[in-house]
N, C-alpha and C positions, 0 to 999 in steps of 0.2 A: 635763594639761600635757605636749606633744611632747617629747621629747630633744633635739629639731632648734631648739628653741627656747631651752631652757637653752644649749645648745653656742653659738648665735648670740650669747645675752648674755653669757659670759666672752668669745669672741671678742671680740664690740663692746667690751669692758672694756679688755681687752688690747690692744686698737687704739690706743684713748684714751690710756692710758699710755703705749704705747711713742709713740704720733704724737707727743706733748706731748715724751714726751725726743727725741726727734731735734730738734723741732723749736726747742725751747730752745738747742739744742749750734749749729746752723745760723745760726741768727738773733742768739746772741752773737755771734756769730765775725763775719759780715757786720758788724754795728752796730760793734767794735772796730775791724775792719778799715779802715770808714768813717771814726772818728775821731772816735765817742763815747764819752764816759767810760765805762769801766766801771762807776761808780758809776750811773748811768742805766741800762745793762744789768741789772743787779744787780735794781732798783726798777722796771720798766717790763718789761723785756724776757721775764728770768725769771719774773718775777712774773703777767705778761700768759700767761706761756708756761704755767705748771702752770694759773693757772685758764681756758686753752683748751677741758678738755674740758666744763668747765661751761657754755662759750659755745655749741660746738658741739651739747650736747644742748640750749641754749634755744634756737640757731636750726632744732634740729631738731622739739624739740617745739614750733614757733608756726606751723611748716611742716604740722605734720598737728595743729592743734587741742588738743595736750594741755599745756594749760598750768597745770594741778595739777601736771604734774610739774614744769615751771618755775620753780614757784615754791616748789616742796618743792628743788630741786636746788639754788635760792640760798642759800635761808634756813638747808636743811641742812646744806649745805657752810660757814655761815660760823659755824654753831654748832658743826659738828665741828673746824674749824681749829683755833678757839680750845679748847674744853673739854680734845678729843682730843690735835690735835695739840700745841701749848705745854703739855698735863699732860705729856702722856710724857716731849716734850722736856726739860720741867727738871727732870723726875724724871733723867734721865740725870746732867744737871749745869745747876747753878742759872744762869738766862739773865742775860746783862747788857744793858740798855735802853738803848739811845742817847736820848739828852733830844730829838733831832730827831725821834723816834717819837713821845715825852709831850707835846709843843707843838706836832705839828700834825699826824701819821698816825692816832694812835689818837682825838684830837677828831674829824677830819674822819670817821673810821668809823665813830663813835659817831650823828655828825651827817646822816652818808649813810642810816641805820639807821632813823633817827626820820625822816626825808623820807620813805622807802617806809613806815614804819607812815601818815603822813601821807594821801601821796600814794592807797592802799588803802583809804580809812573807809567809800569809796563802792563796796567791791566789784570794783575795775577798776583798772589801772595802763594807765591810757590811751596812746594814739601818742605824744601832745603831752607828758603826763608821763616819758615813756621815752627822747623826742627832750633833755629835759631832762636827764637823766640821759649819752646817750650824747656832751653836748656837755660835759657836768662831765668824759668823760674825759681828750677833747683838753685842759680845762683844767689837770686832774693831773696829766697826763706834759708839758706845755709847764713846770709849777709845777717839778718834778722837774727838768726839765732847767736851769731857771733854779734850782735848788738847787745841782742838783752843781756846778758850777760853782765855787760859796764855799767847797766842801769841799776838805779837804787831803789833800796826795799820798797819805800817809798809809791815809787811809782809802778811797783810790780804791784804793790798789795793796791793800788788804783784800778789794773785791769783786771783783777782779780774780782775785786768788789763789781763793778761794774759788770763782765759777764757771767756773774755768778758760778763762776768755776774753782770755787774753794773746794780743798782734798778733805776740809773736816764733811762737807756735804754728799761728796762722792758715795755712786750708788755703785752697785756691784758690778763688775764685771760684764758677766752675761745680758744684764739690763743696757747697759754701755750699746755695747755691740748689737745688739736686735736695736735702740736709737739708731746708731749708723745703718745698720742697715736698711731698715724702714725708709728712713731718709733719701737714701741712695735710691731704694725702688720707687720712691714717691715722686723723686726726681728724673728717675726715665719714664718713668707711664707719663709723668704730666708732660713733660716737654714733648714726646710724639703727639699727644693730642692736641697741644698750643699750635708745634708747627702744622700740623694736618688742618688745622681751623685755620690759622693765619694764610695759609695758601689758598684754601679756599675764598675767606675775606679777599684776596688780594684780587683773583681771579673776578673776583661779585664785582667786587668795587672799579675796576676796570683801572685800578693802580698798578704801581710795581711792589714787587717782593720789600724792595731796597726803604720803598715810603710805609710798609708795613711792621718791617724790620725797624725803624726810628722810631716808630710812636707806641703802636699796641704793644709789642712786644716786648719793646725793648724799655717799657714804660711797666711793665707787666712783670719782667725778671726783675727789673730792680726794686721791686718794693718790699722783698727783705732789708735792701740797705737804706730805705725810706724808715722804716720801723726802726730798725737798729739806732739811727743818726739822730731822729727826732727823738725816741726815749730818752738818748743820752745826751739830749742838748734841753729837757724837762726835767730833769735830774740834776742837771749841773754838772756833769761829768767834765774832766780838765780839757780834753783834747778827742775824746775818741770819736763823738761827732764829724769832726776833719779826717781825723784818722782812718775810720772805717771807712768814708769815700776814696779818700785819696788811695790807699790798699786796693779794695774793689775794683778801681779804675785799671790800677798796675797790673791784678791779677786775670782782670778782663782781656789785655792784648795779651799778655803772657801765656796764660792757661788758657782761656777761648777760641782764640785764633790761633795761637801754636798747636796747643793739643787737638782743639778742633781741626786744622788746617792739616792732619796728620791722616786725618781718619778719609780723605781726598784722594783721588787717585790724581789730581794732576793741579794740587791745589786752590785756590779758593778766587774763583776771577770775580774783579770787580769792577762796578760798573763806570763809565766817564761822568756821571753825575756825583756820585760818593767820591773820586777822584778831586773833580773840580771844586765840589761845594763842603758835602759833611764832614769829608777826616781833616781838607784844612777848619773848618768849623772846628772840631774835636781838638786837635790842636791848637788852635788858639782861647779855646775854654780855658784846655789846660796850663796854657802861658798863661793866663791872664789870674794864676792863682797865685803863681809866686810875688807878685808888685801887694797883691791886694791883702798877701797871708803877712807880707813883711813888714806894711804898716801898722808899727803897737802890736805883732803879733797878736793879733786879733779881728776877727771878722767882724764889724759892728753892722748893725741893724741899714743901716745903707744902704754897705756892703752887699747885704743878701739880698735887699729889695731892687740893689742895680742886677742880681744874676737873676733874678726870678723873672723881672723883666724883659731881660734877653732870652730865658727858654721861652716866655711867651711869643718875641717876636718870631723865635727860631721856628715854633710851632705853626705860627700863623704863615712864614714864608713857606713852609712845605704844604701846609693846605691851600694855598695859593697856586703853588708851584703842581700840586695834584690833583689840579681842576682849573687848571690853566687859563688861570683868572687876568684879566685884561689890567687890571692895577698892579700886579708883581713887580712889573718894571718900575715903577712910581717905587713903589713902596720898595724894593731892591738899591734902588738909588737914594733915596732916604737913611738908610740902614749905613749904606757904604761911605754916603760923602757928609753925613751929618750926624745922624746917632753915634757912628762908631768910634771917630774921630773928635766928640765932644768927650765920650766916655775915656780916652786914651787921656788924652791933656788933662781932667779933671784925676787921673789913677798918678799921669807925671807927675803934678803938684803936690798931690796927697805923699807921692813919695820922695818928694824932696822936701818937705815939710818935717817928714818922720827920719831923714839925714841930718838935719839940721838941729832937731833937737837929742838925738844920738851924739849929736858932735859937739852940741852944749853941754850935756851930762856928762860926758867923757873926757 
């Protein structure tokens, strides 16, 4: 493996990141300028904005054929969001839930989740499947802006504060637009040179696209909403910590694999191991938010240290699994018929616990 290669994929990395923050900073400031809520900026804008470079590498990889990594970069990214990022976060300080996340963000992610294990049984996330998808997003951010709307000054003037997209700060115009745009270029150069590195890495390493696509990469796009979720759980911000992941996650199958899965000529085939193992994994992440977001509406420090745990074990079965390590089965059956199933009955109790005292207070 060349030097010039490695060099090329921190570059691409470093594109990605900084593209996405520029282009976050530009693109608030326009949208407030305009005369949208913040509250929508917050949920679409930002949100859209850190999972950019996820998009950018699924329109890059459907551009040259490599769509193991596609779909290792979605699936990956939306099991690190969750496990990674919300562990750490509320190991920082335990998160607080807004109930508009419990009744209708974290269902619909749940429910976007089980459509792609669906949509995959055949092997393939077809044009027509992906057009489906890329038209659920218009319907989310239309749903969103017809939300913010009901909401109170209150909580507008929260996401406001929080992404620094106050209209009294607002820069010009033209400045706006060269942000966006820079952004935009920063995130196509960088994502060709990520995926052109990552193929290479995959090829060296004698892995697959699909185990490169889970971890580098897809460990790699997400650490805009790393940055974004920690700052705002150091802060003390009310929700957005949850927020920006759970968003992220939605607009990752939405806009990544729709719009990516468009740029395809015969859409996005995937593999019987992503089938078998990671999108159910991905799915059951994202179940596993609603039992634990609904107890006390809030994520307590446990909480984060039971999900940070399971990305670790998640990490360590696919290094296993990509070096076809003689203990996998051990440790495979450990995970299935003991860890999983302690963790389950310990989340039943906790939520029947948080019924019972809902049903005293009431």
């Amino acid at each position: 493996m060349q030097l010039t290669t490695i060099v090329y994929f921190v570059l691409g990395l470093l594109l990605l990141i900084g593209g996405a923050e520029i282009l976050v900073r530009g693109a608030s400031r326009l949208a407030v300028a305009m005369g949208i809520s913040p509250l929508v900026v917050g949920l679409t804008v930002v949100a859209f904005g850190t999972s950019a470079p996820e998009l950018m590498v699924g329109v890059q990889t459907a551009l040259s054929g490599q769509s193991g990594l596609m779909i290792g970069n979605v699936v990956g990214s939306n099991i690190f969001n969750v496990l990674l990022i919300l562990g750490i976060s509320a190991l920082i300080t335990p998160l607080v839930v807004a109930q508009q996340l419990i009744r209708w963000d974290v269902p619909l992610m749940i429910g976007l989740s089980v459509l792609v294990l669906i949509f995959v049984q055949d092997a393939n996330l077809s044009r027509g499947e992906c057009t489906i998808l890329a038209l659920g997003l218009v319907a989310y951010v239309a749903f969103t802006v017809y939300q913010s709307r009901r909401e109170s000054k209150a909580v507008q003037a929260e996401y406001e504060g929080a992404f620094g997209a106050s209209s009294s700060t607002a820069r010009t115009w033209p400045v706006d637009l060269l942000l966006v745009a820079g952004g935009l270029g920063g995130l196509a150069l960088g994502s060709r040179w990520l995926v052109d590195g990552a193929v290479i890495f995959a090829e060296a390493l004698g892995v697959s696209q699909l185990v490169i696509g889970l971890t580098v990469v897809a460990i790699g796009t997400s650490l805009p909403e790393v940055a974004t979720s920690i700052v705002a759980s150091i802060r003390g911000e009310r929700d957005i910590a949850i927020g920006n992941v759970v968003g992220s996650n939605i607009f990752n199958i939405l806009a990544v694999l729709g719009i990516g899965g468009l740029f395809t000529r015969n859409g996005i085939a995937v593999s019987e191991t992503a089938i078998a193992i990671d999108i159910p994994v991905m799915v059951a992440v994202a179940a596993i938010c609603l039992p634990l977001f609904f107890t006390g509406s809030r994520l307590s420090r446990w909480e984060g240290l039971l999900l940070l745990g399971y990305y670790i074990a998640y990490t360590a079965y696919l290094i296993l699994a990509a070096t076809r390590n003689v203990r996998l089965s051990v440790f495979a059956d450990a995970m299935l018929y003991v860890v999983i199933p302690a963790t389950l009955l310990v989340v039943a109790v906790t939520v029947v616990r948080s019924l019972r005292q809902r049903a005293s207070v009431g």
